[in-house]
N, C-alpha and C positions, 0 to 999 in steps of 0.2 A: 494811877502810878503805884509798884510798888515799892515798899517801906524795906529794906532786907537789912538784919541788925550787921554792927561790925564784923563779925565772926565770920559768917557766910561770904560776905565781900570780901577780906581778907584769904577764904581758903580758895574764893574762885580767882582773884588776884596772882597767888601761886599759881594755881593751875594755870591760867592764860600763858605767864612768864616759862612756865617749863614746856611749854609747847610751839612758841613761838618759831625755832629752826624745822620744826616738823612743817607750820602753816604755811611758811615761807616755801618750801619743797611743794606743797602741794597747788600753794600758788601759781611754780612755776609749771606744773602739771596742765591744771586748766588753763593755761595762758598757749601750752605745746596742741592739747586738743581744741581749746576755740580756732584755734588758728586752722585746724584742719576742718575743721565745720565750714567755719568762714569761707577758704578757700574751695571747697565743695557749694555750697551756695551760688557763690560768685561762676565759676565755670559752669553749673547750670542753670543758669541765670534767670533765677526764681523772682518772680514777678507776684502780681496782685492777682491776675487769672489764676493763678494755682489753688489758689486758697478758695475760688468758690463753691458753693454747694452744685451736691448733682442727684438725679433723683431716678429708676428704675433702674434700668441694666447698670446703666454706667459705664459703658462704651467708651474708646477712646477717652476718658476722666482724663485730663493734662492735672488734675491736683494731686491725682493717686498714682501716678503713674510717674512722677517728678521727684513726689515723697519718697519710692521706692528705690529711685534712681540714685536718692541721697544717701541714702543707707548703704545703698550699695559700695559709693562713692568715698563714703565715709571708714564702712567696714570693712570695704574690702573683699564685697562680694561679686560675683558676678549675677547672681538675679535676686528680687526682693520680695515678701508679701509684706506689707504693712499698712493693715486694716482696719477699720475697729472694728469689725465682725470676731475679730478673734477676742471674747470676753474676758482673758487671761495670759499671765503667762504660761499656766500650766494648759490652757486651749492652746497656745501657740504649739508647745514641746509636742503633746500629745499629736496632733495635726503633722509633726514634721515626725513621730518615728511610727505613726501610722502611714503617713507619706514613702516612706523610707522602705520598710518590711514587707515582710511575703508571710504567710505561711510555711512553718518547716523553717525560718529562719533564727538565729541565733541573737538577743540583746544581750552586751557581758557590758555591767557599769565597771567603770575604771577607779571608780570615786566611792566605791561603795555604797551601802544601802542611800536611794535616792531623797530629796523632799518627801514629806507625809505625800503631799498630795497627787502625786507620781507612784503611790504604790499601788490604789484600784486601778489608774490607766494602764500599767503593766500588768497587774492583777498577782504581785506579790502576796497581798493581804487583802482579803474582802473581795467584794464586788464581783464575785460567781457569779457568772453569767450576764455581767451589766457592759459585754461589749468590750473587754478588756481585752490588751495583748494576747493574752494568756488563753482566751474563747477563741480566740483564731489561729492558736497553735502555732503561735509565737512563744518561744522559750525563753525566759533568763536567768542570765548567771552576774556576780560581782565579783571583783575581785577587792576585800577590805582593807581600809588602809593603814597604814605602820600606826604604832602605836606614838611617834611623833605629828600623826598627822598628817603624813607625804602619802601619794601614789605608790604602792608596793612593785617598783620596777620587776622583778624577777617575779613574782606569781602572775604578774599581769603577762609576761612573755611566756610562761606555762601554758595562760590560759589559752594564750593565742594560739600557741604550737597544737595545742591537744581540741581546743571545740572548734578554730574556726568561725567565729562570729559576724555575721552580717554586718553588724555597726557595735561601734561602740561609744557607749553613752557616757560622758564627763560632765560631771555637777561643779560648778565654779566657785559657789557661793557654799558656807558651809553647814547651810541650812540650822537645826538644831544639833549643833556636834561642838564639841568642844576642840577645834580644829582650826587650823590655819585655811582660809579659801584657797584657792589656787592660782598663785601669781604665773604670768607671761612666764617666766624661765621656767618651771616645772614643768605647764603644760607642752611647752615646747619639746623637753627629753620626754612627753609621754607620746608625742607623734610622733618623735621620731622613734620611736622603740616601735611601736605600733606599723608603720611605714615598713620597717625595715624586716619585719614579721608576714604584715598582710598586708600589702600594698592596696591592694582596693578594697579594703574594709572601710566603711562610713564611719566618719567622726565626726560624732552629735553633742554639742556643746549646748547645756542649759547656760548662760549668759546674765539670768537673772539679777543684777542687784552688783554686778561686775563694769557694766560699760560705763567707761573716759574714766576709771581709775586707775589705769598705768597708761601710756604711753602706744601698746599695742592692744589690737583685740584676737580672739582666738584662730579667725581664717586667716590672720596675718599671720599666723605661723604651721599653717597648714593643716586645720582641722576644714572639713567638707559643708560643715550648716550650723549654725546658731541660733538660738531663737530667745525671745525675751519678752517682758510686759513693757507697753509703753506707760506706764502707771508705777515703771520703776523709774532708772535713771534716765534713757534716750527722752522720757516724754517731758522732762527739765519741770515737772511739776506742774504745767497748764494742759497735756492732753488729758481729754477726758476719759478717754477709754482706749483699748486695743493692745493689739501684740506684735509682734513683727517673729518672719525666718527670713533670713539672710543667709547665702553662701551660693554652690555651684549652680549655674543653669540647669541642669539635669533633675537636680535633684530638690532645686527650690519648683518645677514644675509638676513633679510626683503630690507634692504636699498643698499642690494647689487644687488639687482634684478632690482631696481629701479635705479642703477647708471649702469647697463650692461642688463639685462633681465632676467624675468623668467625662471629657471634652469640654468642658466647658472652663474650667479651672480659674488661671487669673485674668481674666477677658473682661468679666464682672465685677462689679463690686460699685456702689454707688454712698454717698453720704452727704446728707441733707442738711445737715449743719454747718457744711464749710470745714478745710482743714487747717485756717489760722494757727490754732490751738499747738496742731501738730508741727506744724513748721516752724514756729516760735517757741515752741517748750525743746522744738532738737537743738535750736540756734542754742537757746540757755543753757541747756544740759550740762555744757562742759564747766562751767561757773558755779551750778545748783549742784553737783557733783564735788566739786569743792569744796564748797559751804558744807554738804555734810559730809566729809572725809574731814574737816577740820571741826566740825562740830564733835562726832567723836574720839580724838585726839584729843579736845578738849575734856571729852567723861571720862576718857582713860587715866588722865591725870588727873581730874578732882577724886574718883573714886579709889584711884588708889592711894593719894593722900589720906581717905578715911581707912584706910585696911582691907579693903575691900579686894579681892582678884576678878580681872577683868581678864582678858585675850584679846593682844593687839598682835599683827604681824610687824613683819622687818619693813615693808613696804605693801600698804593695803590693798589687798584686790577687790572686796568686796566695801559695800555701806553698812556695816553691820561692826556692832560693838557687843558680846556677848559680858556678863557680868554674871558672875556665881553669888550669890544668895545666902543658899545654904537653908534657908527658912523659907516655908511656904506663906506662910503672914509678910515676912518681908517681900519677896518674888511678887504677891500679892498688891500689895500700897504701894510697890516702885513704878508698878503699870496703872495703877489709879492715878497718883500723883502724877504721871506724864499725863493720862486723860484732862486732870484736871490745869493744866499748865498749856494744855492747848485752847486753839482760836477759835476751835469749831466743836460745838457739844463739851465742853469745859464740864459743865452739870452733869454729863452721865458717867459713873460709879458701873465702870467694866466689872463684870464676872466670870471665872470660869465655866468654858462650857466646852460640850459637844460639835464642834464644829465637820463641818462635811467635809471629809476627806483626809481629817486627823486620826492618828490612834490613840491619842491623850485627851484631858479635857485642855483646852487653849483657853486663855486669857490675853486680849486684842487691847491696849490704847490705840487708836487712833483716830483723834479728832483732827481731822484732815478735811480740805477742802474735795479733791476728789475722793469718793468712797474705797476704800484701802489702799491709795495711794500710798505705798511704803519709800518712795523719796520724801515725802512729807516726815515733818518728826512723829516718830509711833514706836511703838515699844509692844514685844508679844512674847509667851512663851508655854511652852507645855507644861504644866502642873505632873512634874513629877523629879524627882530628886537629880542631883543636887540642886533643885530649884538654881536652873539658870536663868536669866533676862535676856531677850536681844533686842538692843536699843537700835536703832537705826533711822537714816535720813535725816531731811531736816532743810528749811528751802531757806532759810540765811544763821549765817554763824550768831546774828543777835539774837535771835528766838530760840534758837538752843542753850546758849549762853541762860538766857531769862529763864526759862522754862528748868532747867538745872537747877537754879539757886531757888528756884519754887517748888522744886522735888524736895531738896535739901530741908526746907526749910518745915515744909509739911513731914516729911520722915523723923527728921529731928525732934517736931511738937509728938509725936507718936510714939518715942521712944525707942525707935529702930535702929537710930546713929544717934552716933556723937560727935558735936563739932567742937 
């Protein structure tokens, strides 16, 4: 058990009470989305066969072929991959805008500069020759975004008018940016500007670290394909691996050839472990999505009780609580202290490092059940000014709650805050 002095209880005690009308909102949230799971469940009346293992091709699979069907069901797609073959979400992306491309074709992100780890798959930065967009004479362009933090409507219809781009790529979550994600009504005026420019231009929505926190998702309002990790929010925190793309029939079959091979595409796909995991972490999702939209709600109000500046939006799209630092010793022991506040690996003492596919060195908490599950509580950020944090996830509002007042309390003995 632990011991937490009056101080600390008292300033989490505040923070609870000034977030309360926020939890409540969000409650109603997950209660709009379970209801739409539920109801997708029920109409395709998922049974105990679904969830068994299957083992070589994988032919006819009634588990993976059900799974896909709920996505679909759910998102609003017309056809699905969702696989654990796919090791990521950034395996997912990359799959769906090599799916997608030609050579000679145009990427223009909407969202400007993409995820670190979406810059070698493009071949912005690095990774000469390692099979990137870019080796196969695929082009791209951004267009950057206001200095509020919105989509720049007007250079984005420049762009449109003058290059003509094959697809274009919208990042939802705000990755390391000091930025607002991108909620349902933004995205919305950015298809219809897009629509009404190049009608049959592809729009590719990264998803990641967005789904069941608003109400709609991005094909509901007329983007072409989405894709995402299920090791973020759809996998409610029990699948163990995979990604998923979701959107048009046309176009979820291009990316299938490219995650398996020509002719062959989504026909395949076998797993031996059973997909329980998968069908009970989507059933969850829209609950564990909750829990951490109101988990931080919850850091946004203790930390800015300490003085601290955080970035919350009007209404959240993404899982993600970004918090300014300012100090690399601080930005340092806030993601130690989340390590050490967690369930899993408590004992190890992160450090910065080189990670694949970064341009910074990264420093990672995450003691999480599945391995970088980021719906679980974890905390990461690039080591470099103004030393930001992004706090994120979190699979019930008590272990955030806990693990907060064990940040707190550890930074406090350090000398970092004051309570």
């Amino acid at each position: 058990m632990f011991n937490f002095s009056n101080s600390i209880q008292t300033v989490m005690e505040r923070a609870m009470e000034s977030c309360r009308t926020e939890m409540a909102r969000i409650g109603g949230l997950a209660l709009y989305n379970e209801s739409k799971v539920l109801s997708a469940f029920q109409k395709l009346r998922v049974g105990n066969h679904h969830f068994m293992p299957t083992s070589g091709y994988g032919y006819d699979d009634p588990g993976r072929e059900t799974l896909e069907r709920l996505f679909c069901e759910i998102f609003g797609g017309e056809a699905a991959l969702v696989r654990p073959q796919f090791m990521s979400g950034t395996h997912a992306i990359a799959a769906a805008l090599f799916g997608v491309l030609r050579p000679g074709d145009l990427l223009l992100s909407a969202t400007g500069r993409p995820y670190d780890t979406l810059e070698e798959v493009i071949g912005i930065s690095g990774g000469e020759g390692n099979g990137s967009l870019k080796d196969y004479g695929i082009d791209y362009d951004q267009v950057d975004m206001t200095g509020e933090g919105q989509v720049d409507l007007v250079a984005l219809r420049s762009k449109l008018q003058t290059e003509m781009p094959a697809a274009v790529f919208i990042q939802r979550s705000r990755g390391y940016a000091w930025r607002p994600a991108l909620g349902m009504d933004e995205l919305k005026k950015v298809v219809e500007l897009i629509r009404s420019v190049l009608p049959d231009t592809v729009i590719i929505v990264d998803n990641c670290y967005g789904e069941f926190t608003q109400r709609v998702e991005p094909l509901e309002v007329g983007c072409d394909l989405m894709a995402g990790s299920l090791i973020k929010n759809p996998g409610g925190g029990l699948a163990p691996t995979g990604g998923y793309v979701v959107g048009r029939q046309d176009l979820v079959e291009k990316v299938s050839y490219r995650l398996t091979a020509p002719g062959i595409g989504a026909e395949v796909g076998s797993y031996a472990a059973g997909y329980t995991p998968f069908y009970q972490g989507l059933f969850l999702a829209p609950h564990v999505v909750g829990e951490s939209l109101k988990g931080m709600a919850l850091a946004a109000s203790l930390f800015r009780q300490l003085g601290m500046e955080v970035y919350t939006d009007a209404e959240p799209s993404d899982i993600i609580l970004p918090i300014r630092f300012g100090e690399r010793n601080k930005l340092i022991a806030f993601c130690q202290a989340i390590q050490s506040a967690s369930p899993i690996d408590s004992h190890v003492v992160p450090e910065p490092w080189d990670m694949p596919g970064y341009g910074d060195p990264v420093i990672m908490a995450a003691g999480t059940f599945v391995q970088g599950a980021s719906l679980e509580l974890s905390a990461d950020a690039p080591i470099k000014e103004p030393y930001i944090g992004y706090l994120q996830g979190g699979l019930t509002l008590e272990h955030i709650q806990l693990a907060l007042m064990l940040v707190l309390e550890r930074m406090a003995r350090e000398g970092l805050i004051e309570i």
